[in-house]
C-alpha positions, 0 to 999 in steps of 0.5 A, a space after each residue: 379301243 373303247 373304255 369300259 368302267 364299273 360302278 363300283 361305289 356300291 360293293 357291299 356284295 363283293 366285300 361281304 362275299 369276300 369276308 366269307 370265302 376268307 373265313 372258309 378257307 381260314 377255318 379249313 386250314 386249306 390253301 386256295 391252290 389246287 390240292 390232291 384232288 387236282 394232282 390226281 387228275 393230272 396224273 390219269 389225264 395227261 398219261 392217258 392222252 399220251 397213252 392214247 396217243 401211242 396206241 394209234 401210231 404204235 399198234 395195228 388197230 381197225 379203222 373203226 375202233 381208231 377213230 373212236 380213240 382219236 375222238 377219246 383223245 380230243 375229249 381227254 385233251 379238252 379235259 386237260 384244257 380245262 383241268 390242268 391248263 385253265 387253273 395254271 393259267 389263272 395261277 391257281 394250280 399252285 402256290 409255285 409261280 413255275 408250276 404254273 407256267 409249266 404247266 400252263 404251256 399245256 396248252 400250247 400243247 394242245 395247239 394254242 398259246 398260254 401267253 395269247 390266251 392268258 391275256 384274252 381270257 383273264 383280263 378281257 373276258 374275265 373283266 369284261 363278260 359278256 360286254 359286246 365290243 370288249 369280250 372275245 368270246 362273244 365277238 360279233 361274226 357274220 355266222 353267230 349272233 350271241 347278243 341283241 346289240 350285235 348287228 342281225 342278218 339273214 343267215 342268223 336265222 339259221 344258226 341254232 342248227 349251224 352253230 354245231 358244226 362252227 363248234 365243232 372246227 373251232 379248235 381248227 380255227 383257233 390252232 390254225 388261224 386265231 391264233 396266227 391272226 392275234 398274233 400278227 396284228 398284235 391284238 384281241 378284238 379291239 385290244 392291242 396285245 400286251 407286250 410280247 418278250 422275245 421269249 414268249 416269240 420263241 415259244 409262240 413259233 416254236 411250240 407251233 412247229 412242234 405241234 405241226 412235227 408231233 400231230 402231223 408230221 410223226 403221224 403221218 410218216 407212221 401211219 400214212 396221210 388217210 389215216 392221219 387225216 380222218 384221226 386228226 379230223 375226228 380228234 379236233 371235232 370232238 376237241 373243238 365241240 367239247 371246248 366250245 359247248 362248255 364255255 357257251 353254256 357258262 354265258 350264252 343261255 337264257 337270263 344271263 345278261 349282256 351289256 355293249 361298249 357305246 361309244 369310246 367311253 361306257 360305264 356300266 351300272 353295276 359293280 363289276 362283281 355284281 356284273 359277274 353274277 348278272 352275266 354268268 350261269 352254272 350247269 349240272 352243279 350235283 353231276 359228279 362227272 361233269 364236274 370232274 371232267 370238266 374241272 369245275 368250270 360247271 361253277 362258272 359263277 364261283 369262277 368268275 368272281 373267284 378266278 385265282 382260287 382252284 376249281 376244286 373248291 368251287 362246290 363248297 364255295 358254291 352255297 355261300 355264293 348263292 347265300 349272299 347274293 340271296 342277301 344282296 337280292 342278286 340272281 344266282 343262275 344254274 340249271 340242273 342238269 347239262 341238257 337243260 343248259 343246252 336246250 336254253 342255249 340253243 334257244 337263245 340263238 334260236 331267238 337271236 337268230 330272228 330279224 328283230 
C-alpha cells in the first residue's frame, strides 16, 4: 500500500478559512448539520420513491408510461444518494450519531453498503482526491483513462463516446459486483478494508438479500419476468448515469489538477486543503434545481474542505471560500452551468484518450 503525506507546514489558507467559516455559523446562530430544509427533502423524496415504487407493482400501467416511471424512480433514488445518504454518511445530517446511521443505510437500500462506502469515499477519496494509485474514484481501468499518469491503450481513443454507456451500468457494477469484490478481499483499490464487526457482516449479507427479495423477487412474482427486466434496466441506467455524471463533474474536468502515488512513500507539495481546491471543481452554483436535486454536491470544492458541515449550507459558504482563496492566490474552479461541465469533461477524456 503506498504512503502518501501533504505538506502541511504552510496551512495559512486552511486556518484562516476555518476562523471564517466558524464566525459565520457563530453569528447565525445556526448548527452545521442539516436544518428544515433538509428534512423537507427527505420527506418528498423517499415517499415519492416508494410511492413510485407501488404504482408500478400495484396498478395496471401501459408499457410506455411504466418505463418513464421506472427511469423517474433511479432519478429520485440517486437523488436520495445524494441528499439523505451522502450527508448522513459524512455525519452531517444530524447532530444524533443514530440518525446518522439510520439513515446512512439509505444506501444499502439503494443497493450499496454505507459501511464500504463510508471508508472508500470519507477517508480514501476525501484524503487523497484525485491522487492516481490511492483515490477509487479514479482507479485505473482498461476501458477509462481520467488522468495522464495512468497507463494509455488503444481503445482510450474511444472513451469520450463509451464512457456513457460505462456510466450508465455503473450502478449494476457497483451493486452486483464492486461491491462483492471489496468485500471479499477485503480491500479498496490498493487499501486494505477497515475492519468489519460481525454486525457490519450481518448488514452487508442481509441488506443483500433484501434488495435481490424487494427489487427482483417481489417484482417479478407481481409483474412477470419481461416487465421486471425492461423496469430494472431502465431503473439502474438513469440511476447509474445520474450518479456517475454528477461525481465525474466535481474532479474529472478541464483545470482540475491530479497527482500519482510514485513509489511506496510519496509526499505531495501542497497542503492537503490547498489540495482540495487544486483537485476539485463546482458546477451550476445559480441553478436552484440542480442544487436541490443534487444535495449541494454542485459545491464540491465547499464539500471537499467542509465535509462534516451539511450540504445546505454550502451557497452561503461558498463566497467565503472563493474570497480566501482569492487571498491566498488559490484557484477556485466553477462553471456556469451543468452543460459547460460536461462539455469540459468529455473534453478531458477526449484529450485523455489520445496516444500520448
Amino acid at each position: 500500500m503506498p504512503k502518501v503525506s501533504f505538506n502541511n507546514k504552510q496551512n495559512s489558507f486552511a486556518q484562516s478559512l476555518k476562523t471564517k467559516v466558524d464566525q459565520y455559523f457563530s453569528e447565525k446562530q445556526i448548527k452545521k448539520t442539516g436544518n428544515l430544509e433538509l428534512y423537507l427533502k427527505t420527506a418528498i423524496l423517499i415517499p415519492a420513491a416508494l410511492l413510485i415504487y407501488i404504482l408500478l407493482l400495484t396498478v395496471n400501467i401501459p408499457g410506455g408510461v411504466q418505463l418513464l416511471l421506472a427511469g423517474l424512480l433511479g432519478a429520485i433514488l440517486a437523488s436520495i444518494g445524494f441528499n439523505v445518504m451522502h450527508d448522513a454518511c459524512h455525519g452531517s445530517y444530524s447532530q444524533r450519531k443514530w440518525v446518522n446511521e439510520v439513515l446512512g443505510l439509505s444506501l444499502n437500500a439503494l443497493g450499496g453498503n454505507a459501511f464500504i462506502w463510508k471508508f472508500k469515499h470519507n477517508i480514501l477519496h476525501h484524503t487523497y482526491t484525485n491522487v492516481d494509485g490511492m483515490d477509487d474514484d479514479i482507479a485505473k481501468s482498461p476501458l477509462m483513462r481520467q488522468c495522464r499518469s495512468q497507463k494509455w491503450v488503444p481503445a482510450h481513443r474511444y472513451q469520450h463516446i463509451y464512457v456513457v454507456l460505462v456510466y450508465a451500468i455503473s450502478s449494476f457494477a457497483w451493486v452486483f459486483i464492486m461491491d462483492f469484490n471489496k468485500y471479499l478481499k477485503q480491500k479498496v483499490y490498493t487499501t486494505p478494508l477497515q475492519k468489519m464487526s460481525l454486525q457490519d457482516h450481518v448488514i452487508f449479507w442481509l441488506s443483500k438479500v433484501l434488495y435481490l427479495i424487494f427489487y427482483v423477487a417481489i417484482p417479478v412474482y407481481l409483474v412477470g419476468w419481461g416487465p421486471w427486466a425492461l423496469g430494472f434496466t431502465a431503473m439502474h441506467l438513469v440511476m447509474g448515469l445520474t450518479l456517475a455524471l454528477v461525481f465525474q463533474l466535481a474532479h474529472v474536468v478541464e483545470h482540475t489538477e491530479f497527482e500519482a502515488a510514485h513509489g511506496e512513500v510519496t509526499q505531495i507539495e501542497n497542503a492537503w486543503a490547498e489540495h482540495q481546491v487544486r483537485t476539485t471543481a463546482n458546477f451550476a452554483p445559480d441553478n436552484l434545481f440542480i442544487n436541490w436535486f443534487v444535495g449541494g454536491l454542485n459545491y464540491q470544492v465547499e464539500h471537499h474542505l467542509f465535509p462534516r458541515i451539511s450540504h445546505v449550507h454550502y451557497p452561503a459558504l461558498s463566497k467565503i471560500v472563493q474570497e480566501t482563496c482569492q487571498e491566498h492566490g488559490l484557484p477556485y474552479h466553477t462553471y456556469p452551468t451543468m452543460t459547460a461541465s460536461m462539455i469540459s469533461h468529455f473534453r478531458m477524456m477526449k484529450a485523455l484518450g489520445e496516444k500520448p
